[in-house]
C-alpha positions in Angstrom: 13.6 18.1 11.6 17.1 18.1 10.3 16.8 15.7 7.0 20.5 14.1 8.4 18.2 11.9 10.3 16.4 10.5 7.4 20.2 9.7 5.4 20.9 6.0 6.1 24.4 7.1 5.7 23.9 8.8 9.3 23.1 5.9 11.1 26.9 4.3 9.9 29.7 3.3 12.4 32.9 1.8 12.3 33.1 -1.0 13.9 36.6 -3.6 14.7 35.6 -6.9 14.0 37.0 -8.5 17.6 34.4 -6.6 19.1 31.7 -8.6 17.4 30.4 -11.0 20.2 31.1 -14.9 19.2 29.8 -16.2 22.9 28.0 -14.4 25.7 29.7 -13.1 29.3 29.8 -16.0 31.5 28.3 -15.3 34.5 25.8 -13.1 32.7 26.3 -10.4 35.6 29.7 -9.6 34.5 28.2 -8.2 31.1 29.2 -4.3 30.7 26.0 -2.2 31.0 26.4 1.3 29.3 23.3 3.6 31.0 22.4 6.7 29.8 20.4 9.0 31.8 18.7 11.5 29.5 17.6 13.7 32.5 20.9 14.8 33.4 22.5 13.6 29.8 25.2 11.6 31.1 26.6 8.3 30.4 27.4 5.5 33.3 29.1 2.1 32.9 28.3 -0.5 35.0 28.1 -4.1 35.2 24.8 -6.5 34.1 24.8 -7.5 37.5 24.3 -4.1 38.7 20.8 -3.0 36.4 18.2 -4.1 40.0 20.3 -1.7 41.9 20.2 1.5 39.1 16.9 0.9 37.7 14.4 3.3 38.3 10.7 2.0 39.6 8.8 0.6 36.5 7.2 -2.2 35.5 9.7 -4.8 33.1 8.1 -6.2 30.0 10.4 -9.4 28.2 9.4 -11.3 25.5 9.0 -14.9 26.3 9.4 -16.1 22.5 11.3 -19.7 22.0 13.6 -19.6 19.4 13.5 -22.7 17.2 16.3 -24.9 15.3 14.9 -23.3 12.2 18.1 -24.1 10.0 18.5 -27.4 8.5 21.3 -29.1 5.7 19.4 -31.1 2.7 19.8 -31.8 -0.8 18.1 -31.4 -3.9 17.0 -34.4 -5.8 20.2 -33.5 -8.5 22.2 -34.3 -5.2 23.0 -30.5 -4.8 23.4 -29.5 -1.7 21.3 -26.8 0.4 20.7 -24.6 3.6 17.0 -24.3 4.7 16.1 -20.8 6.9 13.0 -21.5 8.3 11.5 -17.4 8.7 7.3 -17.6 9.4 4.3 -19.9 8.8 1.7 -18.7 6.8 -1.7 -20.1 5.6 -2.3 -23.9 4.7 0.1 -25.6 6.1 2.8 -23.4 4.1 6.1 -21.3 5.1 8.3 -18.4 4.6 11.8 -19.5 4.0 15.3 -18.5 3.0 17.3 -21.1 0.7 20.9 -21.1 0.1 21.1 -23.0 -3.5 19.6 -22.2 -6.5 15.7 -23.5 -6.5 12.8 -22.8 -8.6 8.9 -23.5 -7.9 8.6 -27.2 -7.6 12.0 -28.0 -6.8 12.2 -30.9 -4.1 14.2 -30.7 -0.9 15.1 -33.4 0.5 16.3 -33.5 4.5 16.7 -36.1 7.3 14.0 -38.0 9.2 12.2 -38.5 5.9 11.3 -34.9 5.9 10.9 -33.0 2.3 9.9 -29.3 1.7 8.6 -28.4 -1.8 8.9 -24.6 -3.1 5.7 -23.3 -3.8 6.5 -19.4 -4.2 9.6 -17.6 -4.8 9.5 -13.9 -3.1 10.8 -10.2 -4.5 12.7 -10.5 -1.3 15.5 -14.0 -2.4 12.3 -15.7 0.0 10.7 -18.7 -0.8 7.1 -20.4 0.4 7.7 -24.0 0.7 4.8 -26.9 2.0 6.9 -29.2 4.2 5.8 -33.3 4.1 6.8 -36.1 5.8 6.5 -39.5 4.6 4.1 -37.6 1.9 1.6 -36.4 4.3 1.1 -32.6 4.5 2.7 -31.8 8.3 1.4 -28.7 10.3 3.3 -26.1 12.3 3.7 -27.7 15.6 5.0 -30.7 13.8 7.6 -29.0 11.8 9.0 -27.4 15.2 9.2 -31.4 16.7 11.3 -32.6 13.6 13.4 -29.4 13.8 14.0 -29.8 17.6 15.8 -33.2 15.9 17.5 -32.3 13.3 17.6 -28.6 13.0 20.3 -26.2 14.3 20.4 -23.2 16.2 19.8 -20.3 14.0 23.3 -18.1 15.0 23.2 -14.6 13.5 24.6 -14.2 9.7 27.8 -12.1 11.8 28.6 -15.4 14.2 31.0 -16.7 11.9 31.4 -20.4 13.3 28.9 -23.1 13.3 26.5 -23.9 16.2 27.4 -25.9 19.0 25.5 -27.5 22.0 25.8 -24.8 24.2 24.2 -22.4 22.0 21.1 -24.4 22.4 21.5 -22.7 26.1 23.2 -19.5 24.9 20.6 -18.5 22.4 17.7 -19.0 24.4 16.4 -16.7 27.2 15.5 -18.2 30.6 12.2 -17.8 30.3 11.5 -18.8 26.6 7.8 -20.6 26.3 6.3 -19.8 23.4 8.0 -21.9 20.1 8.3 -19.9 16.6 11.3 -17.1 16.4 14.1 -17.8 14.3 16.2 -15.1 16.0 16.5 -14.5 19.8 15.2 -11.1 21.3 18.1 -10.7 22.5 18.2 -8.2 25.2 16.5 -11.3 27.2 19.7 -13.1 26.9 21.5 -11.1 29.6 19.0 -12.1 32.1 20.1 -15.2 35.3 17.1 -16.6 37.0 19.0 -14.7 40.3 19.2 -11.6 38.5 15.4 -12.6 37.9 14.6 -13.1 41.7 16.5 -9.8 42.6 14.0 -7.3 39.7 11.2 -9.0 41.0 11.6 -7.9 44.4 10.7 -3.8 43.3 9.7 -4.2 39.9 6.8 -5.7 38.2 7.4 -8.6 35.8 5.6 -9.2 32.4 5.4 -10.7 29.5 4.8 -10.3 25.5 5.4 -13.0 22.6 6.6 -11.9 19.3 8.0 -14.4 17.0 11.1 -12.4 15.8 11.4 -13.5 12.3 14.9 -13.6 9.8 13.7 -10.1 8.8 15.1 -8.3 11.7 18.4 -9.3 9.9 17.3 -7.0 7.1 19.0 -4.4 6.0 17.7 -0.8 5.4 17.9 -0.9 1.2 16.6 3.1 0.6 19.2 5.7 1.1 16.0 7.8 3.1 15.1 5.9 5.7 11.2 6.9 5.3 11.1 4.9 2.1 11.7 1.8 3.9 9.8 -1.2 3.9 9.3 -2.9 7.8 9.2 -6.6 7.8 5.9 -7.8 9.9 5.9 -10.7 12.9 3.6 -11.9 14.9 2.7 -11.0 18.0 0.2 -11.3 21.2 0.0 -9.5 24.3 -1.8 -11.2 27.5 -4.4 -9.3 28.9 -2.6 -8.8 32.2 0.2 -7.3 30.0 -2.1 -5.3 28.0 -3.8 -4.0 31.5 0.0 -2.1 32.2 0.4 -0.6 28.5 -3.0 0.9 29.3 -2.1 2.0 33.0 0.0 4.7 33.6 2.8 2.9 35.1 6.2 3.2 33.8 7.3 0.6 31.5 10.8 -0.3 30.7 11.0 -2.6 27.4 13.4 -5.4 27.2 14.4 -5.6 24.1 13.6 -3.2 20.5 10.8 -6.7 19.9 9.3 -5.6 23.0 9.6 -1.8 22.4 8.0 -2.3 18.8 5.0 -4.5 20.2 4.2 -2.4 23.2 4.2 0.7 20.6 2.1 -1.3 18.1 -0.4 -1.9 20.5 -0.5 1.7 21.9 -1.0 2.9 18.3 -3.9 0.3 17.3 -5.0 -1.2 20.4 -4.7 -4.7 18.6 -3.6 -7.2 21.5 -2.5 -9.7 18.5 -1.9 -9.6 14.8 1.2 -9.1 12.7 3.5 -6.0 14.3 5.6 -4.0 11.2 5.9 -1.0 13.1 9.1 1.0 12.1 10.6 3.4 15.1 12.7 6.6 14.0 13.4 9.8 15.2 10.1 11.3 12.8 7.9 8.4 14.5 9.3 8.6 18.7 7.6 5.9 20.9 4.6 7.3 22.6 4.0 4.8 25.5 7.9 3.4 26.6 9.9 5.3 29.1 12.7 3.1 29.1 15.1 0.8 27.0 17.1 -2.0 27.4 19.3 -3.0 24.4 21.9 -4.3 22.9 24.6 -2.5 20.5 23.4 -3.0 17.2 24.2 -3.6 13.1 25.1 -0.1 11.4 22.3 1.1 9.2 19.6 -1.3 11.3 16.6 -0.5 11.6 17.6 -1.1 15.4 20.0 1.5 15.7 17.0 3.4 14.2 14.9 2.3 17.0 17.3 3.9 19.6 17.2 7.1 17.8 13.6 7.4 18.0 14.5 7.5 21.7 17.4 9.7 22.3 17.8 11.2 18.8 20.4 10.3 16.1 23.4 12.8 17.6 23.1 11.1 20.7 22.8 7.6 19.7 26.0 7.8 17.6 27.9 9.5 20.6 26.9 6.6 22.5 28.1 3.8 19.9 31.4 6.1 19.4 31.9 5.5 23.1 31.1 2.1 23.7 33.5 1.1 20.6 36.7 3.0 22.5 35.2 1.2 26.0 35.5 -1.8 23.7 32.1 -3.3 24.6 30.8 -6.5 23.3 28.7 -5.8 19.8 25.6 -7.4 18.5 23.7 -10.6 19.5 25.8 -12.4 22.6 27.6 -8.7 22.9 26.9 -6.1 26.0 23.2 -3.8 26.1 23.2 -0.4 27.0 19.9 1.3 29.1 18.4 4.3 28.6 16.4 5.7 31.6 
């Protein structure tokens, strides 16, 4: 294999900032859909709208994760003021966070509703472990997610450069969200109208997976070889009726590169739950997925990556050079491109 594909410098685009999404297509079907049929190696462009009528029979896999209002404003007990990233829960009570502000182990945060977060842990990675309390009692996940639903705010990509407003609550939030704990929307999912909905499930078999997509998928790739990178790990679980169709032979299209990643988790470890850090690239091709619904992703992502390890790097890059002169709609509420 050509060691091009292993230079993070090869996975590098140019990219003008107006076409860097700030709000989603409204109506959803009016998205631009790029499709690229790798059996005759062509390139199509449709509209969202159009994906029931140009899909191939498969069965459709989303991930039905809730994203959470894991950001929250507070202050320090010097009055200094700081931005809580909520990222995962981990043992005891105690979570993975990002803090903007300098903090130390046993510095005190303090936040509305009488809510306070001490740092526990500070991480290689600028993370921090914190133990959140309220009205000094020790509060558990499902609590934290109830005072964040209050006073926390909807996590917009690092690239969004605006604040949050009410309709993002909407916006950044698939239709079929259920499961609370991602910090980051799979956002693939966000294209999706409940008619749109209706119309797939008329030919195509719908199903579900839950993976909690973590602040980590914002990561950057830090080694100049992409082999020497270091995948960040989220939870997951797969249903068993889900689990029944990765073990069939059916076709699968995965919504989503959260999707993609789980469903090639499982197929390597047959482990319907557990922590996922797979890492997709041209030297390690999914073995189980036959197709891909995305959207256009962050130069030197591990998610561009991920689309490589489907169509190969030349192609991918083709494809991104393309949809930049077609001027479509980068990133999180931007447009998704197929591959079939």
């Amino acid at each position: 294999m050509n060691n091009q594909v292993f230079a993070l410098s090869s996975y590098d685009y140019k990219l003008p900032s107006d076409l860097i999404a700030t709000s989603p297509t409204i109506p959803k079907e009016d998205g631009k859909l790029l499709v690229y049929d790798r059996n005759k190696d062509q390139i199509f462009h449709y509209k969202f709208g159009d994906l029931a009528k140009i899909l191939p029979p498969c069965n459709i896999i989303f991930n039905d994760t809730k994203v959470i209002k894991a950001r929250i404003y507070g202050t320090k007990q010097s009055g200094g003021k700081i931005e809580l990233l909520l990222n995962s829960p981990l043992n005891d009570n105690k979570f993975s966070c990002y803090i903007k502000g300098k903090t130390s182990v046993h510095t005190i945060l303090n936040f509305d509703l009488n809510l306070k977060a001490e740092v526990l842990e500070l991480g290689d990675d600028a993370s921090r472990v914190v133990r959140f309390t309220k009205d000094g009692k020790v509060i558990t996940i499902s609590e934290l997610y109830e005072i964040l639903a209050s006073i926390g705010h909807v996590p917009l990509p690092p690239y969004i450069k605006r604040e949050d407003s009410k309709d993002d609550e909407n916006w950044y939030q698939s239709i079929f969200a259920k499961n609370p704990g991602a910090v980051a929307a799979p956002t693939a999912s966000l294209h999706f109208s409940p008619e749109m909905l209706t119309n797939l499930k008329k030919n195509h078999e719908i199903s579900y997976i839950t993976l909690h997509v973590g602040a980590g998928t914002f990561k950057g790739v830090g080694s100049d070889d992409i082999r020497d990178h270091k995948m960040h790990s989220e939870f997951y679980d797969i249903p068993k009726n889900t689990e029944g169709i990765i073990n069939s032979n059916a076709k699968i299209l995965g919504v989503g590169t959260t999707v993609t990643r789980c469903i090639e988790y499982y197929a390597r470890t047959k482990q319907a739950n557990g922590f996922c850090d797979l890492f997709l690239h041209p030297q390690n091709r999914p073995q189980r997925q036959d197709y891909l619904l995305t959207n256009f992703h962050l130069p030197k992502s591990t998610l561009i990556m991920l689309v490589a390890s489907f169509i190969g790097l030349e192609k991918t890059m083709e494809i991104y050079k393309i949809a930049v002169e077609n001027r479509y709609k980068f990133y999180s509420y931007g447009d998704s491109m197929l591959i079939i």
